[in-house]
mmCIF file of the C-alpha atoms, coordinates in Angstrom:
data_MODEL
# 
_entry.id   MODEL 
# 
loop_
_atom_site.group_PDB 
_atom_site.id 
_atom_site.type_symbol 
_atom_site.label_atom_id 
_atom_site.label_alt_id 
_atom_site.label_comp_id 
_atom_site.label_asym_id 
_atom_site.label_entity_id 
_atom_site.label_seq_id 
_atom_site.pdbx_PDB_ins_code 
_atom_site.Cartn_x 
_atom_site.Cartn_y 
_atom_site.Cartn_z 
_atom_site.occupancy 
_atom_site.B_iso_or_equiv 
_atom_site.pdbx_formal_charge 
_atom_site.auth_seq_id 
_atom_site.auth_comp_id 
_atom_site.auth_asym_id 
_atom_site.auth_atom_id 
_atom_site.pdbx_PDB_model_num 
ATOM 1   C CA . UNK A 1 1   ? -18.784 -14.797 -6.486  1.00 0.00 ? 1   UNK A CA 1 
ATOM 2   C CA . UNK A 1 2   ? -20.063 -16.502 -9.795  1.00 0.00 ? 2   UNK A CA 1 
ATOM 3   C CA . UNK A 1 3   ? -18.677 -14.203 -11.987 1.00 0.00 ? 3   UNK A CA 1 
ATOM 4   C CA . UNK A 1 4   ? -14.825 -12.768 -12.174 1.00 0.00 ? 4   UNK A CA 1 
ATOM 5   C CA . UNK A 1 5   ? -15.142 -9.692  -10.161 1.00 0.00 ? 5   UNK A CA 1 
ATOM 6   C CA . UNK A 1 6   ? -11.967 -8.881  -12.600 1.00 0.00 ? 6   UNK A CA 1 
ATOM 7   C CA . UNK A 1 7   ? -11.182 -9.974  -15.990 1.00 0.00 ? 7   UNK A CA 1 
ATOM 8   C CA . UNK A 1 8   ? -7.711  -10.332 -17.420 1.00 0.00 ? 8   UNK A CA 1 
ATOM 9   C CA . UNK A 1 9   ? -7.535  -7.063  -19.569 1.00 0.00 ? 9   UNK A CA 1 
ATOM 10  C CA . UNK A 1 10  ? -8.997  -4.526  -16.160 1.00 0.00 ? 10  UNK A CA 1 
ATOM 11  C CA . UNK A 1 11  ? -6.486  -6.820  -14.336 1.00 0.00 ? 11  UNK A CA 1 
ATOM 12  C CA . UNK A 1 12  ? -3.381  -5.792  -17.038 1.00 0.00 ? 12  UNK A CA 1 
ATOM 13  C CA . UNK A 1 13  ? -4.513  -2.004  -17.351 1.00 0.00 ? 13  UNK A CA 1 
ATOM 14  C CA . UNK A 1 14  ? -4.781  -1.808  -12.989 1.00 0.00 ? 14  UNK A CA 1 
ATOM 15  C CA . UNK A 1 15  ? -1.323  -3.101  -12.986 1.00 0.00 ? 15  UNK A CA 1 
ATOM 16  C CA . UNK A 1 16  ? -0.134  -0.705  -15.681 1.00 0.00 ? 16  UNK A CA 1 
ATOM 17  C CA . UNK A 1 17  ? -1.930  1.949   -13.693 1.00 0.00 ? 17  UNK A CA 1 
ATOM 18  C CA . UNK A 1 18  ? -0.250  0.511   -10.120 1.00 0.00 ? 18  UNK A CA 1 
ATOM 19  C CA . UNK A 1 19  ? 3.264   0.603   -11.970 1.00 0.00 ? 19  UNK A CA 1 
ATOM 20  C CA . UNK A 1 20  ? 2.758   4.468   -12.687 1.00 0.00 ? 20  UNK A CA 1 
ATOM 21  C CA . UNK A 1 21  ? 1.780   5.271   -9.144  1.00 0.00 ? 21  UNK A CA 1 
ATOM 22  C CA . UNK A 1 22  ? 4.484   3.456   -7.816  1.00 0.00 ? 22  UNK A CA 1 
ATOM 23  C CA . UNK A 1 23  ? 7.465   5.448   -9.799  1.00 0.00 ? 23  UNK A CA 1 
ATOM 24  C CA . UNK A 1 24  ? 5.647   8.708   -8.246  1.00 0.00 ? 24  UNK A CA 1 
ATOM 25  C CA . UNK A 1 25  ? 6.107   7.055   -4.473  1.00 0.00 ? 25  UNK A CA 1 
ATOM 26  C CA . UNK A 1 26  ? 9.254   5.619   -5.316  1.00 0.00 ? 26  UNK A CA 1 
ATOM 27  C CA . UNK A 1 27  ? 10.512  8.735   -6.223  1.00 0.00 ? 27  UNK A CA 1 
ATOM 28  C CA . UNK A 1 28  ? 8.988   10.601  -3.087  1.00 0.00 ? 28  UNK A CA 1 
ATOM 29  C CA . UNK A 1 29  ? 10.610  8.076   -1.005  1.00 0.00 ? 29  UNK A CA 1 
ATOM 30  C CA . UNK A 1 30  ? 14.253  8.432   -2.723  1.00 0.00 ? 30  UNK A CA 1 
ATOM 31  C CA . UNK A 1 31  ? 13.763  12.034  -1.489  1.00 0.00 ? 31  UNK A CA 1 
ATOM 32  C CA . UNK A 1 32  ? 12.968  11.353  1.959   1.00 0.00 ? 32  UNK A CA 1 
ATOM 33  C CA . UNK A 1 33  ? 15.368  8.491   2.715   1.00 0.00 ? 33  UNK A CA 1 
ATOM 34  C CA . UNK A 1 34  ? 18.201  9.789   0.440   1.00 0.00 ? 34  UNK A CA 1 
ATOM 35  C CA . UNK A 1 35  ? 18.392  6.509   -1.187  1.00 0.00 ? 35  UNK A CA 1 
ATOM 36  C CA . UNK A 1 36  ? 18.195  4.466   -4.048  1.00 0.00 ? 36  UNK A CA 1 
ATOM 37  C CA . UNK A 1 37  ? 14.445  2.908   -4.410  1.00 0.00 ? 37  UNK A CA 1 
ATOM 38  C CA . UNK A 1 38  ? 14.237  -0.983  -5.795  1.00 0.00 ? 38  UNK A CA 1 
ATOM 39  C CA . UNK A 1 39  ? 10.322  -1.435  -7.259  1.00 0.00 ? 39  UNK A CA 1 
ATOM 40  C CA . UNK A 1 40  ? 8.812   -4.828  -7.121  1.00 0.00 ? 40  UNK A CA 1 
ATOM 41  C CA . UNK A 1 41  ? 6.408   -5.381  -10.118 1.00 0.00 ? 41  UNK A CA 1 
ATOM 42  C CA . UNK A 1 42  ? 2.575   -4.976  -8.823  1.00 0.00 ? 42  UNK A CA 1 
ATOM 43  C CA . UNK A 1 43  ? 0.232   -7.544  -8.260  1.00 0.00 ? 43  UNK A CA 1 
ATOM 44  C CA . UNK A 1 44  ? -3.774  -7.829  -8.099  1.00 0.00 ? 44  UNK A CA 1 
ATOM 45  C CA . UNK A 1 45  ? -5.753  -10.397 -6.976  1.00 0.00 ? 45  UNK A CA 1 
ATOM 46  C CA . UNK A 1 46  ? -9.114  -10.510 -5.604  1.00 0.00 ? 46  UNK A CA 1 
ATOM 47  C CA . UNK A 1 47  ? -9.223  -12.080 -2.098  1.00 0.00 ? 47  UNK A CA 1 
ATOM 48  C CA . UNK A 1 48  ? -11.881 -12.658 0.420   1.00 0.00 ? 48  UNK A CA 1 
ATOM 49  C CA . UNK A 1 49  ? -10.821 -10.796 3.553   1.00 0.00 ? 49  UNK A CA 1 
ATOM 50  C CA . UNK A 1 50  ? -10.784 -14.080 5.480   1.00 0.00 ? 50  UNK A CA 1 
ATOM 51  C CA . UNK A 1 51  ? -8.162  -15.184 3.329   1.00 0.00 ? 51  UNK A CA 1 
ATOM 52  C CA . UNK A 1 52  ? -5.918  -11.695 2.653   1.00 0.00 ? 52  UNK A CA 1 
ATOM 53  C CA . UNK A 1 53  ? -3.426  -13.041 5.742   1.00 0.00 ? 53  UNK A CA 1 
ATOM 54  C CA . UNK A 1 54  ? -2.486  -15.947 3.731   1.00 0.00 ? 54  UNK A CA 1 
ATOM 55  C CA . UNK A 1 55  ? -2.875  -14.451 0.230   1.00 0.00 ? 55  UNK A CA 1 
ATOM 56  C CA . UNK A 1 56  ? -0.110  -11.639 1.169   1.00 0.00 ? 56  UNK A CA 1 
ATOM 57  C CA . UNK A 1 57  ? 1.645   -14.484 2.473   1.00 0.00 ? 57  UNK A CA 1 
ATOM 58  C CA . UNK A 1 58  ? 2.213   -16.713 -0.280  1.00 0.00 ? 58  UNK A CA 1 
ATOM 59  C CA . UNK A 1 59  ? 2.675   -12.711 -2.240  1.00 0.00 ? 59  UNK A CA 1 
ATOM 60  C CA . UNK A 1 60  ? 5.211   -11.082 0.283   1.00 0.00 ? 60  UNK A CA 1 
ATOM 61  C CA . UNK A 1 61  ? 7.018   -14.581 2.288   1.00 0.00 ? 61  UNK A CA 1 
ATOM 62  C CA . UNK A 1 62  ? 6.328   -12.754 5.229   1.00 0.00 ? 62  UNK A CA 1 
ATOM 63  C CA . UNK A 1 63  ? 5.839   -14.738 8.329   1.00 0.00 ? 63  UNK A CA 1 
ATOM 64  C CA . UNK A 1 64  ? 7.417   -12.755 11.181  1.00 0.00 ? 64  UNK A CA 1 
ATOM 65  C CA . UNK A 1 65  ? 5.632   -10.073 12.661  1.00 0.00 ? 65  UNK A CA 1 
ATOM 66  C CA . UNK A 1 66  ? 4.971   -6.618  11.267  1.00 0.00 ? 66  UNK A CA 1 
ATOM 67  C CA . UNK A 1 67  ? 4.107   -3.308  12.078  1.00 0.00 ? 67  UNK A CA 1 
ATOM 68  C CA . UNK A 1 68  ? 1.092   -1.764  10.047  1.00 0.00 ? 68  UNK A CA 1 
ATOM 69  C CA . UNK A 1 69  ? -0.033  1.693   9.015   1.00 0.00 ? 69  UNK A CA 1 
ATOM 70  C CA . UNK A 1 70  ? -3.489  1.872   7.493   1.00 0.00 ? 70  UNK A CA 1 
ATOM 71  C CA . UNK A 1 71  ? -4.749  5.021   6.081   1.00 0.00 ? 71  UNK A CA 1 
ATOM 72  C CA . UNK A 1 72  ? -8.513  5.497   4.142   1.00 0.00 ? 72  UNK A CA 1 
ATOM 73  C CA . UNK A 1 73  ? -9.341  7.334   0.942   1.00 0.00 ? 73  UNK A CA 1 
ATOM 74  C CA . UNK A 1 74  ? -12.402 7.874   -0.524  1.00 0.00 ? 74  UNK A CA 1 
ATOM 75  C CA . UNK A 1 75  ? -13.636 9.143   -3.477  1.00 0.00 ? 75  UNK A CA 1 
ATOM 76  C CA . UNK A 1 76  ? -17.120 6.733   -4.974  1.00 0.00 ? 76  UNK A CA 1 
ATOM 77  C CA . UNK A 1 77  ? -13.859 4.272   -5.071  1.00 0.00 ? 77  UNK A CA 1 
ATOM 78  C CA . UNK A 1 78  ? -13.210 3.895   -1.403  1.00 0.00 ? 78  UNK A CA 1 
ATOM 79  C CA . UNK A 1 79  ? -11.401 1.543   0.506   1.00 0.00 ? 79  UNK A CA 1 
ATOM 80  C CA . UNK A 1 80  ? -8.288  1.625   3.181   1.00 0.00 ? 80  UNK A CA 1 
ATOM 81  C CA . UNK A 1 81  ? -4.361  1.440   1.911   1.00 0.00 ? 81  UNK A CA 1 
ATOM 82  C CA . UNK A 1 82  ? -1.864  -0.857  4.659   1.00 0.00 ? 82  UNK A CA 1 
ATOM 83  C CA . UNK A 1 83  ? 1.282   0.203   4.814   1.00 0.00 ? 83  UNK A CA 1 
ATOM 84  C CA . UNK A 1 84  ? 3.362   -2.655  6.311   1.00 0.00 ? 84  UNK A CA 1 
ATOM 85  C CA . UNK A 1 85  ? 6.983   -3.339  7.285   1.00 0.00 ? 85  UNK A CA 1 
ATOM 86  C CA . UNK A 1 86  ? 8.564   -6.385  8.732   1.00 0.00 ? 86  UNK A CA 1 
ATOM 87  C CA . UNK A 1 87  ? 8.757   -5.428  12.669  1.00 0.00 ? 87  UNK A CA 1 
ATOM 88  C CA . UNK A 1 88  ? 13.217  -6.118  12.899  1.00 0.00 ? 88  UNK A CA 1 
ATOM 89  C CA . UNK A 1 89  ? 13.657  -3.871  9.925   1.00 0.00 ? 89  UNK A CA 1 
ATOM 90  C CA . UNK A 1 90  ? 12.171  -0.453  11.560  1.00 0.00 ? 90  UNK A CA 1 
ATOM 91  C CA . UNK A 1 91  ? 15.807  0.094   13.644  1.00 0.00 ? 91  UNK A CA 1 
ATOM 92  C CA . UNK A 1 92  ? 17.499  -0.260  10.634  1.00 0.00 ? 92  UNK A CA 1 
ATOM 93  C CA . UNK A 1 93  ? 15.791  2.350   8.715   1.00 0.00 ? 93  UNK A CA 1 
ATOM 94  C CA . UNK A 1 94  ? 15.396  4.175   11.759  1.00 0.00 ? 94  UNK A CA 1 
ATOM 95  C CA . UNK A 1 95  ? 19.373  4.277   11.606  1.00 0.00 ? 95  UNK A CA 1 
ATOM 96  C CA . UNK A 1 96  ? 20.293  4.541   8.312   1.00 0.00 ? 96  UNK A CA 1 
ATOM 97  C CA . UNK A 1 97  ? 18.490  8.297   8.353   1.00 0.00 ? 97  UNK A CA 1 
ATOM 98  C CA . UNK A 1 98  ? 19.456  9.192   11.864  1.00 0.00 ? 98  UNK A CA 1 
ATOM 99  C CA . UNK A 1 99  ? 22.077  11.860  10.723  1.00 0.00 ? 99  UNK A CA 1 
ATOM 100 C CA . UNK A 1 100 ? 20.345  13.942  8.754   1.00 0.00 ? 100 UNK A CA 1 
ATOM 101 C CA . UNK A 1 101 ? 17.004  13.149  10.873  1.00 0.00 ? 101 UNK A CA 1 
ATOM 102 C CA . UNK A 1 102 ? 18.948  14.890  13.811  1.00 0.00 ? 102 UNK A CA 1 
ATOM 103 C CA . UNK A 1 103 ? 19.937  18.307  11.379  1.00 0.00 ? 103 UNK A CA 1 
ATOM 104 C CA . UNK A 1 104 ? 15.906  18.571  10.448  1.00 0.00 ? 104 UNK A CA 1 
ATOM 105 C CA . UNK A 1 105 ? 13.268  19.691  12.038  1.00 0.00 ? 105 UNK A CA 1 
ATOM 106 C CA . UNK A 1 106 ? 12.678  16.215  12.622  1.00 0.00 ? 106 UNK A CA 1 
ATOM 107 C CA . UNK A 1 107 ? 15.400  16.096  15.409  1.00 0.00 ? 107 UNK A CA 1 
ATOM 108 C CA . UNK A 1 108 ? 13.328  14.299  18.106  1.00 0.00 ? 108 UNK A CA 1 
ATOM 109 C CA . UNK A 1 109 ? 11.354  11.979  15.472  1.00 0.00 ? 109 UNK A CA 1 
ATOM 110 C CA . UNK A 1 110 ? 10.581  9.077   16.959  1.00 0.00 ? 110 UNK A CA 1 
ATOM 111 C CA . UNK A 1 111 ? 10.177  5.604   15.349  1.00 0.00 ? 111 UNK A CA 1 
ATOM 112 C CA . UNK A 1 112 ? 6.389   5.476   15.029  1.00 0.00 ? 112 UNK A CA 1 
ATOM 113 C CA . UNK A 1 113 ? 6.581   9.112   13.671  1.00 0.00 ? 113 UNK A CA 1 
ATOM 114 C CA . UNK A 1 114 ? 9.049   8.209   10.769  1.00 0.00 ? 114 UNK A CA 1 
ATOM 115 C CA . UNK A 1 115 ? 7.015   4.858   9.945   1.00 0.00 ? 115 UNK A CA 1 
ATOM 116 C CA . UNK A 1 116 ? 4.112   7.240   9.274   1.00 0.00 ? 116 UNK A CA 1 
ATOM 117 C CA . UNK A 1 117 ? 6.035   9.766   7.112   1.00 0.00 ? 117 UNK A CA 1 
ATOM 118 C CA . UNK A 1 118 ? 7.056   6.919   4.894   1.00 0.00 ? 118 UNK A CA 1 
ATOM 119 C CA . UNK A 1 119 ? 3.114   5.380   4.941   1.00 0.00 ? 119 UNK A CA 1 
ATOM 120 C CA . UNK A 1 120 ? 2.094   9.293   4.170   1.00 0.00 ? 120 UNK A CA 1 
ATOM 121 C CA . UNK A 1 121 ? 4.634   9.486   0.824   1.00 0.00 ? 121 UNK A CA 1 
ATOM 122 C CA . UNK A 1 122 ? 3.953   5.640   -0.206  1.00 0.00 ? 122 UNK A CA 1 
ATOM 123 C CA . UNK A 1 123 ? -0.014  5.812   0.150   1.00 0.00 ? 123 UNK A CA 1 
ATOM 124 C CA . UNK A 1 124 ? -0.809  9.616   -1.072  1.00 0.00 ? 124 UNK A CA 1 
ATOM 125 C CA . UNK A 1 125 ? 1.722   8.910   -4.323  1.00 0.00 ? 125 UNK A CA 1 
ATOM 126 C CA . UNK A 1 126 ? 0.418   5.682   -4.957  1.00 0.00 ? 126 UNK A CA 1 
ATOM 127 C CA . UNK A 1 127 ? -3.637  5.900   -4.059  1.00 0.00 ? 127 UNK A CA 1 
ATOM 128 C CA . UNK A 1 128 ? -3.499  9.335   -5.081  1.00 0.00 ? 128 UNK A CA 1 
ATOM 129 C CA . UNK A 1 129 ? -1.750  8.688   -8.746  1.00 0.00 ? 129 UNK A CA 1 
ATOM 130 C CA . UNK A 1 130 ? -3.827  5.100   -9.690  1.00 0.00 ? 130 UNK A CA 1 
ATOM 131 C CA . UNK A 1 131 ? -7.078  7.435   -8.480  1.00 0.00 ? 131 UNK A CA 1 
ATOM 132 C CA . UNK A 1 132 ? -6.001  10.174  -10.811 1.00 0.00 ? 132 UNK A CA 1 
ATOM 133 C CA . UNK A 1 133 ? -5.613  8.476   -13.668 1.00 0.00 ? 133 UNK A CA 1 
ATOM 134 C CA . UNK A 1 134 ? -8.822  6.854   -13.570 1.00 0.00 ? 134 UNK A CA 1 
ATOM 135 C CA . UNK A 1 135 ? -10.592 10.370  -12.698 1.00 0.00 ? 135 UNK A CA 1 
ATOM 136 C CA . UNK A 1 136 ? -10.792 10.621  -9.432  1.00 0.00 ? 136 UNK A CA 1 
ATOM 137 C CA . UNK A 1 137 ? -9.547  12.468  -6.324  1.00 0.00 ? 137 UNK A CA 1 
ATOM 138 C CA . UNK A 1 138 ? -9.129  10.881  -3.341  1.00 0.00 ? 138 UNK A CA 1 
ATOM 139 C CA . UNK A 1 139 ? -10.202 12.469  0.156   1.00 0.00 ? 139 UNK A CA 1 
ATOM 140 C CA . UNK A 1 140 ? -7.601  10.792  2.653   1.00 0.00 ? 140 UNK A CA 1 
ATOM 141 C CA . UNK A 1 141 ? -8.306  10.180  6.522   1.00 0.00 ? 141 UNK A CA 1 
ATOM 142 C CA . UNK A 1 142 ? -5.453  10.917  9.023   1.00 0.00 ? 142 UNK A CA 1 
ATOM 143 C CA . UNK A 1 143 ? -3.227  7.414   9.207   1.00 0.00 ? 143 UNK A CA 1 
ATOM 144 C CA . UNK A 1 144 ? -3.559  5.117   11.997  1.00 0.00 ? 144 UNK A CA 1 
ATOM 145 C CA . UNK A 1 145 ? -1.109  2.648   13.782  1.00 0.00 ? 145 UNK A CA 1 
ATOM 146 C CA . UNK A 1 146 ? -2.821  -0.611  13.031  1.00 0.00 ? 146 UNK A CA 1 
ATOM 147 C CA . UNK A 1 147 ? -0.672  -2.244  15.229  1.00 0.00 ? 147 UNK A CA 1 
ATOM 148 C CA . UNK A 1 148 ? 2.838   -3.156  16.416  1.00 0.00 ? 148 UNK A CA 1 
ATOM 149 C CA . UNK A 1 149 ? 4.815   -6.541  16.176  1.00 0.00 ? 149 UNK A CA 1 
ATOM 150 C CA . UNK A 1 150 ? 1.707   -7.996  14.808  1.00 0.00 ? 150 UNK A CA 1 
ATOM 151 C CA . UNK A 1 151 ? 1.014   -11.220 12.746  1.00 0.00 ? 151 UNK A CA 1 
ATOM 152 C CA . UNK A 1 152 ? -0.497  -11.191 9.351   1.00 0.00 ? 152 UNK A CA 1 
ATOM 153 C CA . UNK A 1 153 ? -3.105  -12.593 10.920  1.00 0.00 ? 153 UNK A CA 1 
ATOM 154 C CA . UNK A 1 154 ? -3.813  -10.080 13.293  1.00 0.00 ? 154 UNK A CA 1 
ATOM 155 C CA . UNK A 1 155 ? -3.500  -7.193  10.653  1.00 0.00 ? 155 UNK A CA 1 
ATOM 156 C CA . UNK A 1 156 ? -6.496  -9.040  8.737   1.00 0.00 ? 156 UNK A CA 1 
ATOM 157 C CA . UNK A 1 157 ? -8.319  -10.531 12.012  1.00 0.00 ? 157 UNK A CA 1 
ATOM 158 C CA . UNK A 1 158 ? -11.949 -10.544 11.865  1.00 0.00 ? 158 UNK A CA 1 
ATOM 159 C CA . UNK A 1 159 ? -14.089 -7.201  12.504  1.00 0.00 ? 159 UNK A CA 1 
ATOM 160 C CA . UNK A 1 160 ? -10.843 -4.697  11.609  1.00 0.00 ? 160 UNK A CA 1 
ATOM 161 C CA . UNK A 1 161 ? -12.174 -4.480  7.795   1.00 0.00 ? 161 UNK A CA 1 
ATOM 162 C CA . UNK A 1 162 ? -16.051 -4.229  7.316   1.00 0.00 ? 162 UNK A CA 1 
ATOM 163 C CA . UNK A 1 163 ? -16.445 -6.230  4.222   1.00 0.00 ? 163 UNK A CA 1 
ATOM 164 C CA . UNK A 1 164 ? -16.103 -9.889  2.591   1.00 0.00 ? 164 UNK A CA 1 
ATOM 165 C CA . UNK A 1 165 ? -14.446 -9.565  -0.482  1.00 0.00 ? 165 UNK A CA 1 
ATOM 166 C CA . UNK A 1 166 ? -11.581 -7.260  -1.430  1.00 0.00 ? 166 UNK A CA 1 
ATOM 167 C CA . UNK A 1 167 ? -9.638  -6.222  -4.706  1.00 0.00 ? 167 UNK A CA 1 
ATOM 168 C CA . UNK A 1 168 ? -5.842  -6.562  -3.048  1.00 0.00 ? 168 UNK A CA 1 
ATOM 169 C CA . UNK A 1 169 ? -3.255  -4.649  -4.895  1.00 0.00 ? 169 UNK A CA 1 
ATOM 170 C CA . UNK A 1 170 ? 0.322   -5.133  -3.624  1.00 0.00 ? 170 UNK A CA 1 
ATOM 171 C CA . UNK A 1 171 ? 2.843   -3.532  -4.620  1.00 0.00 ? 171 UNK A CA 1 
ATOM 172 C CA . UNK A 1 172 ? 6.582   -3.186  -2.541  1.00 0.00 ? 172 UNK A CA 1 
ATOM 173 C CA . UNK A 1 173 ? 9.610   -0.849  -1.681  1.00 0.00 ? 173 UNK A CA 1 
ATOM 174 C CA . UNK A 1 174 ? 13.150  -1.778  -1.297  1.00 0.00 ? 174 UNK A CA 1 
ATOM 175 C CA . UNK A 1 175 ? 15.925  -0.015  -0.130  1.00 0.00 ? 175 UNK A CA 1 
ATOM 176 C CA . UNK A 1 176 ? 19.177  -0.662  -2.634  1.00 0.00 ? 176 UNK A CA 1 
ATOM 177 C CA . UNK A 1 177 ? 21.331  -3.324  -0.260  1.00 0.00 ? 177 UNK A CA 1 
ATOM 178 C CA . UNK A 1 178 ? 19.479  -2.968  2.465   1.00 0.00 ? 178 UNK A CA 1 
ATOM 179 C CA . UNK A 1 179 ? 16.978  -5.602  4.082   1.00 0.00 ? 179 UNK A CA 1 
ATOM 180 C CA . UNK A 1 180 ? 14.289  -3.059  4.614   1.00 0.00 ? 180 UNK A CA 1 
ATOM 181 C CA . UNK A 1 181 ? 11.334  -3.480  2.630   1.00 0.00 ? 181 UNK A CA 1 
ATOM 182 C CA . UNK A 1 182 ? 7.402   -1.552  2.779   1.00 0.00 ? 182 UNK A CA 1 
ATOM 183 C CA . UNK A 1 183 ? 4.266   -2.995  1.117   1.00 0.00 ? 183 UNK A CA 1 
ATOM 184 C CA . UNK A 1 184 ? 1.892   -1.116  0.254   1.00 0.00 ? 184 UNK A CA 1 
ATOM 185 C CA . UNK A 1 185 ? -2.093  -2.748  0.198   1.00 0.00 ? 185 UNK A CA 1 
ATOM 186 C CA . UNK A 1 186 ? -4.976  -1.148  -1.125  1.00 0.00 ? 186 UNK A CA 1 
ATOM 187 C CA . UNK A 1 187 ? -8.363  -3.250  -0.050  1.00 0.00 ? 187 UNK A CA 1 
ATOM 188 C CA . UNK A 1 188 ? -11.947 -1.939  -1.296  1.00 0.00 ? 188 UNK A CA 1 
ATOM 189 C CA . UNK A 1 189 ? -14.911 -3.067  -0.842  1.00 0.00 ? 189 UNK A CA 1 
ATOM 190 C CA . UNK A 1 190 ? -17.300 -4.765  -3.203  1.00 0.00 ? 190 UNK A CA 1 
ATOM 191 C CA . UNK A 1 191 ? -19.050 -1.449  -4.456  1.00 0.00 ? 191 UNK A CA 1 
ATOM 192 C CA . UNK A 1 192 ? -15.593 -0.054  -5.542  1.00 0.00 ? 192 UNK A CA 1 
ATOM 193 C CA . UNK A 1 193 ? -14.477 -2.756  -6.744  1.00 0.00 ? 193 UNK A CA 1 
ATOM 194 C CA . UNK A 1 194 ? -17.532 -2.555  -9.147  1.00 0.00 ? 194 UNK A CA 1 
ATOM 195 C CA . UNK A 1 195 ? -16.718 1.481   -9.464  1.00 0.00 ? 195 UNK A CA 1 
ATOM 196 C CA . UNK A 1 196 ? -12.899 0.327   -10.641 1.00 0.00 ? 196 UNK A CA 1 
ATOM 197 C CA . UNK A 1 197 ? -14.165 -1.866  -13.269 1.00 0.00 ? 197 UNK A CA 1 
ATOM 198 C CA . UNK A 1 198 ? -16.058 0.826   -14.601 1.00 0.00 ? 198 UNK A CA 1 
ATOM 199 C CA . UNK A 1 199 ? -13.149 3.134   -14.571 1.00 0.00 ? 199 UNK A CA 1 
ATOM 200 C CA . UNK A 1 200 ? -10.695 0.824   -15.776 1.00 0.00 ? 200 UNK A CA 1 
ATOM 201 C CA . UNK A 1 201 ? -13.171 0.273   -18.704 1.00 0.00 ? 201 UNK A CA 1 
ATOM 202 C CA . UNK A 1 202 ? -14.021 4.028   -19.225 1.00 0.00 ? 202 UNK A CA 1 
ATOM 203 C CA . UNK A 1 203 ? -9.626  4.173   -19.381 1.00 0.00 ? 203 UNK A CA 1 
ATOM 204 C CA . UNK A 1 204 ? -9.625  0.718   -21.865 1.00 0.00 ? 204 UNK A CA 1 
ATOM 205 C CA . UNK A 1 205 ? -11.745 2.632   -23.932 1.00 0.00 ? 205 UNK A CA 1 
ATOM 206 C CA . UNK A 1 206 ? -10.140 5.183   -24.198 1.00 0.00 ? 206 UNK A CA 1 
ATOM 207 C CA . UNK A 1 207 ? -6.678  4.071   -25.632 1.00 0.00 ? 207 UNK A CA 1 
# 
């Protein structure tokens, strides 16, 4: 790319933005684990897909395997949002809701089926609130299990995303005292990245 795909002040007001969305999803997911919600602070940075493994890397400290939830939205700024979750902390979340899991209507949930309620409430607050307030409305696929026990690697191995360069926004869930912790990742492709920075401008503009 010979010129920033993002300059400092769409960078700031997408971060801004990504903070909003993520007090909606923290708040969704409070409700559905019945527990306190710790926010990380959200980061952007433009990767080439080649390189997203090691980018989230060097972002997250991850290097044991994960399971990963991806889920596409489109709206003319398309892309796919990852929901991933180091592999050894699924039992514990698993456990710390199994009580009132087994009093729902959830009774026989299984682990793959809570891992994709929690993807559902983290990507349809957070997509669906950084969309909205840059004028959009997002039309969501169903979610799909990327993968199991995977590698970082493997999540971003050649072929699974159909596009070179992607605006990476990364933002992360904590349970309060517990180890468990979800990232979210929203990747788009170059044409809405070039969509964002006109709606980040229109928004700029606007203030």
């Amino acid at each position: 790319m010979s010129e920033p795909v993002l300059t400092e002040d769409r960078r700031d007001a997408l971060q801004e933005v990504a903070n909003l969305a993520m007090g909606q999803a923290a708040t969704r997911l409070a409700s559905l684990l019945d527990a306190f919600i710790e926010l990380s602070v959200p980061r952007v940075k433009v990767v080439a897909v080649s390189e997203a493994a090691e980018a989230l890397r060097e972002m997250t400290g991850i290097e044991d395997t994960v399971s990963a939830v991806r889920q596409g939205f489109r709206s003319d700024i398309k892309g796919e949002a990852l929901v991933i979750c180091r592999s050894d902390s699924i039992d514990q979340l698993c456990s710390l809701v199994s009580d009132p899991y087994s009093r729902s209507s959830y009774e026989a949930v299984s682990q793959q089926e809570f891992v994709f309620d929690v993807a559902n409430v983290l990507t349809g607050a957070c997509v669906s609130c950084i969309l909205d307030q840059l004028g959009r409305t997002p039309v969501f696929s169903a979610p799909g299990l990327l993968g199991e026990a995977m590698t970082l690697d493997e999540v971003f191995q050649p072929g699974v995303l159909q596009w070179e360069v992607a605006l990476l926004v990364e933002v992360n869930f904590a349970l309060e005292d517990q180890s468990f912790r979800a990232h979210l990742v929203m990747l788009m492709a170059e044409e809405s990245i070039r969509h964002m920075n006109e709606a980040l401008d229109e928004l700029l503009s606007s203030l």
